[in-house]
N, C-alpha and C positions, 0 to 999 in steps of 0.2 A: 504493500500500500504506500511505504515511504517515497518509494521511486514512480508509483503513480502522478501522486503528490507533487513531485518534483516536479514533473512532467509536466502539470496542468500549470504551475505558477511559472514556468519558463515561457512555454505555449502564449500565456496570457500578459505576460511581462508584468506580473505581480509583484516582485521584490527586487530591491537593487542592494548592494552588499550594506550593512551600516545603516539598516534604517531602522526607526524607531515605529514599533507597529504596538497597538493596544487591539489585544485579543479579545472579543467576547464571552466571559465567562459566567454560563450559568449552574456550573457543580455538574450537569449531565457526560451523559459516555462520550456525545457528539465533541463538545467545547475543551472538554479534557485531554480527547485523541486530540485533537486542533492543536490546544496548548502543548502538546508533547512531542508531535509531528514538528513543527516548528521550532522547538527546543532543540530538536538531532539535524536542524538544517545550518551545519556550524560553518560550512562554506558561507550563509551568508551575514556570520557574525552581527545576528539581530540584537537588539533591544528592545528585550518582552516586556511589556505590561500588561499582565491580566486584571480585565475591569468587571467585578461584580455588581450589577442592580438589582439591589432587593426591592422588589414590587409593593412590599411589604403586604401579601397575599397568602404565603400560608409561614409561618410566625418559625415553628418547628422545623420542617424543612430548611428556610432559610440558615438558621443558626447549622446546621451540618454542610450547609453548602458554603459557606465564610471559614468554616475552620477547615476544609479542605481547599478554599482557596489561599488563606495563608498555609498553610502544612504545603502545596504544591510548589507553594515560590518560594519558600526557604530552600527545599530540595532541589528545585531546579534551578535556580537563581533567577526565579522570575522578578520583577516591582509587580508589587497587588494595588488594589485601590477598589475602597468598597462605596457606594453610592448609593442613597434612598430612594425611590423615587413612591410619593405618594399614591398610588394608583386608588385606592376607594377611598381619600379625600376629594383627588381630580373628580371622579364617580360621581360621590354626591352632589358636587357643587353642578354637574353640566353630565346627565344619565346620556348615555351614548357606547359604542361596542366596546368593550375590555380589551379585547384584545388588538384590537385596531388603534386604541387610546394608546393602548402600552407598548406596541409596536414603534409610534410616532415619537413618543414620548424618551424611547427607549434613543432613539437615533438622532433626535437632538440634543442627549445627553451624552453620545460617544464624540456627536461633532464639537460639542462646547468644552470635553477634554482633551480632545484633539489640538484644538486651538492654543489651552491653556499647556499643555506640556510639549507642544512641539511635533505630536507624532507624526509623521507622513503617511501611515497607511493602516487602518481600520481590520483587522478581519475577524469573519464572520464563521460559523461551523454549519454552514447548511451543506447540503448531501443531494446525493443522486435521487433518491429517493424522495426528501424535499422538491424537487423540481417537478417527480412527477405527479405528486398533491398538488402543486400548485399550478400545471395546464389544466388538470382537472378540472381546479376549485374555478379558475377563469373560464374554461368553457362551457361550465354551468353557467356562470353567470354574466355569458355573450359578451367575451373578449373578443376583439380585431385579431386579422392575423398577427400583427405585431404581438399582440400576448401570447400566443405560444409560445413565443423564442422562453418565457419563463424567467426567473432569474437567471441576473447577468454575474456572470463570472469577476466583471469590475464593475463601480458603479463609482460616474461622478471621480474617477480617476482614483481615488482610496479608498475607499472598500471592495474588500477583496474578499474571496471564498473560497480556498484551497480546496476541499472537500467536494467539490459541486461535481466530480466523474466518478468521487467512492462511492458507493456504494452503502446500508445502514447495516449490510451483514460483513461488510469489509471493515469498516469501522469496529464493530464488537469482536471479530477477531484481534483486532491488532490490540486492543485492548486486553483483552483475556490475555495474548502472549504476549503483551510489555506490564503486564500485572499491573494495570490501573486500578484504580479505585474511582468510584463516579456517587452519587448522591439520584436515584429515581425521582422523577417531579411526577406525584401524585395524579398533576392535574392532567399530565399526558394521556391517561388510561379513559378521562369522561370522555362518553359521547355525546355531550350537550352544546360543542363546538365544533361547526362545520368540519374544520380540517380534519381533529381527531376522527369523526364517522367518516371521513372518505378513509383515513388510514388504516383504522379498524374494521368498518364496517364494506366500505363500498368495493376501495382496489381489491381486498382480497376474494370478493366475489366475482370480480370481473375476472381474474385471475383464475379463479377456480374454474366459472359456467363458462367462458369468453374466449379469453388470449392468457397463455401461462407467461406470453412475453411480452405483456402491457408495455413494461419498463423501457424493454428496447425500442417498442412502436412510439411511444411519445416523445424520448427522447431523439429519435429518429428528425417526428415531426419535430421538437425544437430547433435541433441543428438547420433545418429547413427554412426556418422560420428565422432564424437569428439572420441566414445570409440570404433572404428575399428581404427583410431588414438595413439592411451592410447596403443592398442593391436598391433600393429608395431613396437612402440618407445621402447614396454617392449623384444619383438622377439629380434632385431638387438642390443639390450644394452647387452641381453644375447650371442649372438654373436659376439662381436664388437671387441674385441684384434684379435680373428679367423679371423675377415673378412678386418680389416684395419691394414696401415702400417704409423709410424712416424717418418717424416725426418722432423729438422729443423722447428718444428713445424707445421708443414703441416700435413693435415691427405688423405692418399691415398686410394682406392679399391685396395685391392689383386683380380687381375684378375682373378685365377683359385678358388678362394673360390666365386666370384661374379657369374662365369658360374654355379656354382652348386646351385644356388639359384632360387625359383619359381620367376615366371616375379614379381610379384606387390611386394616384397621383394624386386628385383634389383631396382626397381622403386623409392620405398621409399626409399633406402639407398643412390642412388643418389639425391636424395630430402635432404635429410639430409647431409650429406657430403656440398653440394654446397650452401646449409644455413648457416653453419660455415666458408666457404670461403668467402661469401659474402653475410653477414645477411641482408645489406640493399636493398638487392634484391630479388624477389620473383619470381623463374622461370616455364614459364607457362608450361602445361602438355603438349605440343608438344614439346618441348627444350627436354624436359626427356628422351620421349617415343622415340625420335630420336636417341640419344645418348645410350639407352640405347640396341636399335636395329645395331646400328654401334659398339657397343662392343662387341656385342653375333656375328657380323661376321666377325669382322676383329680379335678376340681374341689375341693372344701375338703379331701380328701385329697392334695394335692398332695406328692407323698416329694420329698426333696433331691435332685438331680442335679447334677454335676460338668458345665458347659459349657465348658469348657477345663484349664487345666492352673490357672490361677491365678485361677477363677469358679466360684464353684457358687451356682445356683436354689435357695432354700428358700422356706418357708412361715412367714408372720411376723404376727399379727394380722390376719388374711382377706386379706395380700396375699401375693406372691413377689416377694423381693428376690434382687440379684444383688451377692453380697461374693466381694472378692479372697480368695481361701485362703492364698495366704502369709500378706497380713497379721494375718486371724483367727487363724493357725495356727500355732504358734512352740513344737511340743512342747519341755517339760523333763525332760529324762532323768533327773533325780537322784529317788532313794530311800533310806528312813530305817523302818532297821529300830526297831519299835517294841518296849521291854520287855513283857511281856504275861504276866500281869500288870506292873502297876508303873508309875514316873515315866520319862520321856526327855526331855530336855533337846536340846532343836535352836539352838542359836545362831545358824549362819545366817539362820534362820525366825525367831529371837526368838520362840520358841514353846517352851513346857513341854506336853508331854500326859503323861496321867494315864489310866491304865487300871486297871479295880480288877473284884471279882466282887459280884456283890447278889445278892439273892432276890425283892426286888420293889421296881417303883416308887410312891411315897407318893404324889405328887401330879404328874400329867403337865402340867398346867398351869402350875408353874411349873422346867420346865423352859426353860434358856436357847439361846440360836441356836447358842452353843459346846458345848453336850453335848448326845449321843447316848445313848442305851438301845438295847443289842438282841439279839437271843437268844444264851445262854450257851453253847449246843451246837451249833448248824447252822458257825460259821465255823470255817475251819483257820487255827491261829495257826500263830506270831504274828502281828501285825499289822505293817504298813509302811504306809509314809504318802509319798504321789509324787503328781506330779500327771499334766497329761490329756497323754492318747497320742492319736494318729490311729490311729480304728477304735474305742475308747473307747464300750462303750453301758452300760447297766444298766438294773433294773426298778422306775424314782419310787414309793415308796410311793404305794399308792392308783389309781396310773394302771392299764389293763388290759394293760401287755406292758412290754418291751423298749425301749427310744429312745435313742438316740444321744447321747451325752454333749453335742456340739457343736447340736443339736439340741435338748437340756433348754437351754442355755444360752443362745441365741436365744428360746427361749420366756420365759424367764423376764425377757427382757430386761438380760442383764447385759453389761457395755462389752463389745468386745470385746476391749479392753487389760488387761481384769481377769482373763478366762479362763484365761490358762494361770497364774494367782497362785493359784489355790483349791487349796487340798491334798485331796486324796480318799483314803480310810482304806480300805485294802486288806488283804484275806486272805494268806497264804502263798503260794495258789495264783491270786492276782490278780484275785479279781472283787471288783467295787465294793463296796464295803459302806454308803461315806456319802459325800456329797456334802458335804464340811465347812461346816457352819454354814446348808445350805439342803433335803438331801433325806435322807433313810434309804432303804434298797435295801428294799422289797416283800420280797427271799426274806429280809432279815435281820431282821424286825421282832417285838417281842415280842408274843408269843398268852397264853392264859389258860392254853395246857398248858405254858408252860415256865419248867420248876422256878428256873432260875436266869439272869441278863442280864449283859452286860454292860455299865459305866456307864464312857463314856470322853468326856473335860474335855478342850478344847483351852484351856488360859490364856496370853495374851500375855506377851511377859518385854520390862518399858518398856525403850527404851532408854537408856542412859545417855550 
């Protein structure tokens, strides 16, 4: 198995002589063989750190699996380093999967030691047999082809997985004859979490009624998968200034190089695009397959869509971008009744406005970005002055409807940091009236039939 081992970390250019790697240790047979395989790889004169996270999940357990992880790094001359991580405090505060909590949780506790002690390279104790749980566990649950390739051998350039071509019966060999010692996790045996019944319950039946060589048929298909993979990422990198646009750091689809692309192309370019918006989400092959069928028909009409909770698709200079919505989105609740007629004085804002009545305007040209004109009788005063809500539209002077405030605002290309700073001049009854210092509202604008306007000044008050 040692020279397995070897084989897959050269293959994968896992390790370079001298480097400082933090092991994952959780007292099991897997993390052990790991920690010890690696200990006998003295070609590459490492620098072990075995890092335990206790879950603090089952109390008993854990204390056997800390004094085995100190007891292993005296003997082998490992560094240990033991970590809590609260799992059913996380739990209570925000109910959500255990295992998916603790997973996430788990791996931005090895990157934030990482950081802090220098390591360069992460690894991990998953197995052959891990990989083929988890095409499984994705093909129930309508993975792309890109999910079969399964886990990856490296990840993110330092995390690594020496173990990922052994096998879990090669493993307990080599352990029984290097007389290991490992700690059982209880929790492996329930079958009340998906994985455990596919391991317990389901491959072995497939194995038994089915294929006795599941193992080799799926890892087959992953190898497959990983290099129709390899042959995607190499297409679209050869294409990628041709088919993407950059604003602001943001990376867009050019809409009209997107239609001229074969479907599973458009597919994975949206795969890829919305990994770099938001790496720490993985969206499943229906999200895609949908989006990617509402662009091929709504083309330069493309409307906004919400693709999660904290992502919405828009439409941006002939391309669709994908922005986080919290961070565009930061409404401000506060409103400022305005005299109406008359001066108001806002300190906060260091703003004076000025509302007054006219009869007509002398010269529309040199009107400035700070004042408005507009009709004397269509709005219900007074007037108030707030800014943007979620849900927020009105109708651009000039344009032919309605549009979405968040929407006018991307168009016009303004930061998104500056958005919710624009104050918008509102009716009694809350509809738009002006876009302070950029639009007037279509229903509020003065015509040749009205007798009388209103002329309202926003002036800045310096500060002192």
């Amino acid at each position: 198995m040692l020279q397995k081992v070897r084989k897959t970390i050269e293959n994968y250019r896992m390790l370079s002589a001298g480097e400082r790697v933090l092991v994952g240790f959780s007292g099991g047979i897997d993390s052990v063989c790991l920690l010890h395989v690696l200990s006998q790889l003295k070609e590459y004169r490492l620098d072990l750190w075995a890092v335990y996270i206790d879950h603090m999940l089952r109390p008993s357990e854990n204390l056997r699996e800390v004094e085995l992880l100190h007891k292993l790094g005296a003997e082998w001359g490992v560094k240990v380093r033991e970590i809590k991580l609260d799992i059913p405090g996380k739990l209570l505060k925000k109910p959500q999967s255990l295992q998916l909590l603790a997973r996430k949780e788990r791996y931005k506790l090895f990157i934030s030691l990482r950081d802090e002690v220098k390591a360069s390279k992460i690894a991990l104790g998953h197995h052959q047999d891990d990989q083929v749980e988890t095409i499984l566990y994705r093909l129930m649950r309508g993975t792309g082809i890109d999910g079969l390739a399964g886990i990856p051998f490296v990840r993110d350039g330092f995390f690594i997985r020496p173990l990922l071509e052994v096998s879990r019966a090669e493993i307990r060999e080599y352990a029984l004859r290097n007389k290991l010692n490992w700690v059982e996790d209880s929790s492996n045996q329930k079958p009340v979490y998906i994985r455990n019944k596919l391991r317990l319950e389901l491959i072995p039946e497939l194995k038994k009624s089915y294929n006795p060589n599941l193992n080799s048929v799926l890892l087959r298909l992953a190898r497959l998968a990983c290099e129709q993979r390899e042959l995607m990422e190499a297409l679209l990198t050869e294409k990628w200034e041709q088919l993407t646009l950059n604003r602001e750091g943001r990376t867009g689809i050019l809409i009209e190089e997107f239609l001229k692309l074969p479907s599973y192309l458009q597919y994975y370019l949206l795969k890829i695009v919305l990994q770099r918006t938001q790496p720490e989400r993985q969206y499943e092959s229906a999200v895609l397959i949908r989006l990617r069928g509402k662009i091929n028909a709504e083309k330069f009409d493309f409307k906004p869509l919400q693709l999660s909770k904290t992502v919405i698709a828009h439409k941006l200079e002939g391309a669709i971008f994908f922005d986080k919505a919290k961070q565009k989105m930061q409404p401000n609740a506060k409103s400022f009744r305005l005299n109406t007629p008359g001066v108001t004085v806002i300190p906060e804002l260091n703003l004076e406005v000025r509302i007054e009545k006219g009869h007509f305007v002398q010269d529309w040209e040199k009107i400035g970005p700070n004042e408005v004109y507009l009709d004397g009788a269509g709005p219900s005063v007074p007037f108030y002055l707030r800014f943007w809500r979620y849900g927020d539209s009105f109708h651009p002077l000039g344009a032919p409807g309605n549009q979405k405030l968040h929407d006018f605002f991307i168009n016009r290309k303004i930061p998104r940091e500056k958005r919710t700073e624009i104050p918008l001049l509102v009716t009694s009854d809350d509809k738009i009236v002006w876009i302070c210092g950029y639009r007037l509202s279509e229903t509020f604008k003065v015509t040749e039939r009205n007798a009388e306007v209103w002329h309202i000044s926003l002036i800045p008050i310096p500060r002192t």
